[in-house]
C-alpha positions as CSV (number, residue, x, y, z in Angstrom):
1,X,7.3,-70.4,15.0
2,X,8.4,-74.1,14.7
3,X,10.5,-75.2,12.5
4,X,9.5,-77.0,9.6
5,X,9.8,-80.6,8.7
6,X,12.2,-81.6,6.1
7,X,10.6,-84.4,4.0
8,X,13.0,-87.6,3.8
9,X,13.2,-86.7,-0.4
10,X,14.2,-83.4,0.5
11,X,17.3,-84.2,2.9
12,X,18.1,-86.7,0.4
13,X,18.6,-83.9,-2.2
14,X,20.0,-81.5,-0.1
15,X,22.8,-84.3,1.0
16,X,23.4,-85.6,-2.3
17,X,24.7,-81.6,-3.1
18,X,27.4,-82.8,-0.7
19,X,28.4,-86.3,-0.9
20,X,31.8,-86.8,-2.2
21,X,32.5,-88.9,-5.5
22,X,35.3,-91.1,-6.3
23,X,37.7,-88.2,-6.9
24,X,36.7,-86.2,-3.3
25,X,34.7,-83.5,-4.9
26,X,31.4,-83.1,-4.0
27,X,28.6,-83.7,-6.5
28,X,26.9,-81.3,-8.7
29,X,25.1,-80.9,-11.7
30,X,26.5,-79.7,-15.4
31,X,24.7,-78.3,-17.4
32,X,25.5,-77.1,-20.8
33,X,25.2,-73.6,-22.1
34,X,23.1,-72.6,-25.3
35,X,25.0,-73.3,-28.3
36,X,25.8,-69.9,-28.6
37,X,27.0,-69.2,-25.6
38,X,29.1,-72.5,-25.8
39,X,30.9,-71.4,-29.1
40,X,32.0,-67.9,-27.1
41,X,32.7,-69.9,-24.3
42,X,34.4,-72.9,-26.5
43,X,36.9,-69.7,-28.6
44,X,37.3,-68.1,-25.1
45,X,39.1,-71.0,-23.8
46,X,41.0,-72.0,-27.3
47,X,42.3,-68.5,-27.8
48,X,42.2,-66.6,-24.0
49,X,43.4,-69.6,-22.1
50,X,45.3,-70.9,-24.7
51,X,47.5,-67.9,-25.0
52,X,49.2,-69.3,-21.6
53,X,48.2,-72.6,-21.6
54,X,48.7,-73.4,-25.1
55,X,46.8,-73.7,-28.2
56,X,46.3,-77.1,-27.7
57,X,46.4,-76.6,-24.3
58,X,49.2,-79.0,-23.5
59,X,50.9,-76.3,-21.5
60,X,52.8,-73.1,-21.7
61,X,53.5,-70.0,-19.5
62,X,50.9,-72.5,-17.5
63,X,50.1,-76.0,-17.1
64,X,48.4,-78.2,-19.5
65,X,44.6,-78.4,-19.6
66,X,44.1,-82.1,-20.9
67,X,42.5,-84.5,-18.9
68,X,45.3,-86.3,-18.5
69,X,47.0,-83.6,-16.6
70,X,43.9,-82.9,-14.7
71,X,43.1,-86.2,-13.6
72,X,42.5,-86.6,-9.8
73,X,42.0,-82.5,-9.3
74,X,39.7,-81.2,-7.3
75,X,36.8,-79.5,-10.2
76,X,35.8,-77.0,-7.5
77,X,39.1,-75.7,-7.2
78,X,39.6,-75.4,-11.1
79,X,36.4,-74.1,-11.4
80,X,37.6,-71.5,-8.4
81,X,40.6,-71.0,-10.6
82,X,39.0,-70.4,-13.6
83,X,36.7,-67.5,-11.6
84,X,38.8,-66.1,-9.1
85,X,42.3,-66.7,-10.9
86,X,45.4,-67.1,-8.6
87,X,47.2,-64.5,-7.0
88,X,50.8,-63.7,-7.6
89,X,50.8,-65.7,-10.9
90,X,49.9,-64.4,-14.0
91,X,46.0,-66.7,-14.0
92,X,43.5,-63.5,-14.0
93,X,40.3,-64.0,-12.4
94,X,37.3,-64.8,-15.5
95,X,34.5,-64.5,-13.1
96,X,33.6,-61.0,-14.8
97,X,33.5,-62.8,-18.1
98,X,31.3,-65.8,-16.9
99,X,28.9,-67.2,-14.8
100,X,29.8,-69.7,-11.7
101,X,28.1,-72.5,-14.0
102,X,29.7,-72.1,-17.2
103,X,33.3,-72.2,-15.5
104,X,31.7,-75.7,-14.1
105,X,31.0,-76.5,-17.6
106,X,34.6,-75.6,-18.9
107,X,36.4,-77.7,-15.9
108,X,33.4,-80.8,-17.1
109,X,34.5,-80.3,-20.6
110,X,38.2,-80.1,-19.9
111,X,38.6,-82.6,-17.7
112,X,36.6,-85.2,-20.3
113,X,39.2,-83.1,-23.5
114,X,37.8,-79.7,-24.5
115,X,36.2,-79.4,-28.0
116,X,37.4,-77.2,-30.6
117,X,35.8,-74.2,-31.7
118,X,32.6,-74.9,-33.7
């Protein structure tokens, strides 16, 4: 069988999933949860994360989550972080606890400063 022929629209999405922004990450879309999956998600990060990151989360037991302190990271390797956690430091994987698109949300929001719970 042939292969088939990629339309010119069609590469141009499938590259723009790859092309780096100003910051070196690659692009991607965010999209935000249902409001009530973005108040569990908004009190998971205020009092889970906060616990070691702080209640404010200007740091703790670990770093500070304001977008000052995140400015220039790579958001695929917090939102790796977020899912996967770090080994050897106490940062538990959350992927059992959420989906690969609401930790993409969570970096979008921290990264921007994280709203309080609603």
């Amino acid at each position: 069988m042939p292969p088939k022929k990629i339309t010119t629209g069609l590469m141009v999405l499938m590259l723009s999933a790859t092309l780096p922004l100003a910051h070196g990450a690659p692009a991607q879309i965010i999209t935000s949860p249902p409001p009530a999956r973005r108040a569990v998600l908004i009190d998971m990060v205020r009092e889970d994360c906060g616990s070691c990151h702080g209640s404010r989360l200007t740091g703790g037991l670990g770093p500070a989550l304001t977008p000052q302190a995140l400015k220039g990271k790579n958001p695929i390797s917090l939102k790796d972080t977020i899912l996967f956690g770090r080994p050897n430091t106490p940062m538990p994987p959350w992927n059992p606890f959420m989906s690969n698109a609401e930790a993409a949300w969570i970096v979008n929001r921290l990264m921007k400063g994280f709203p309080h719970a609603q």
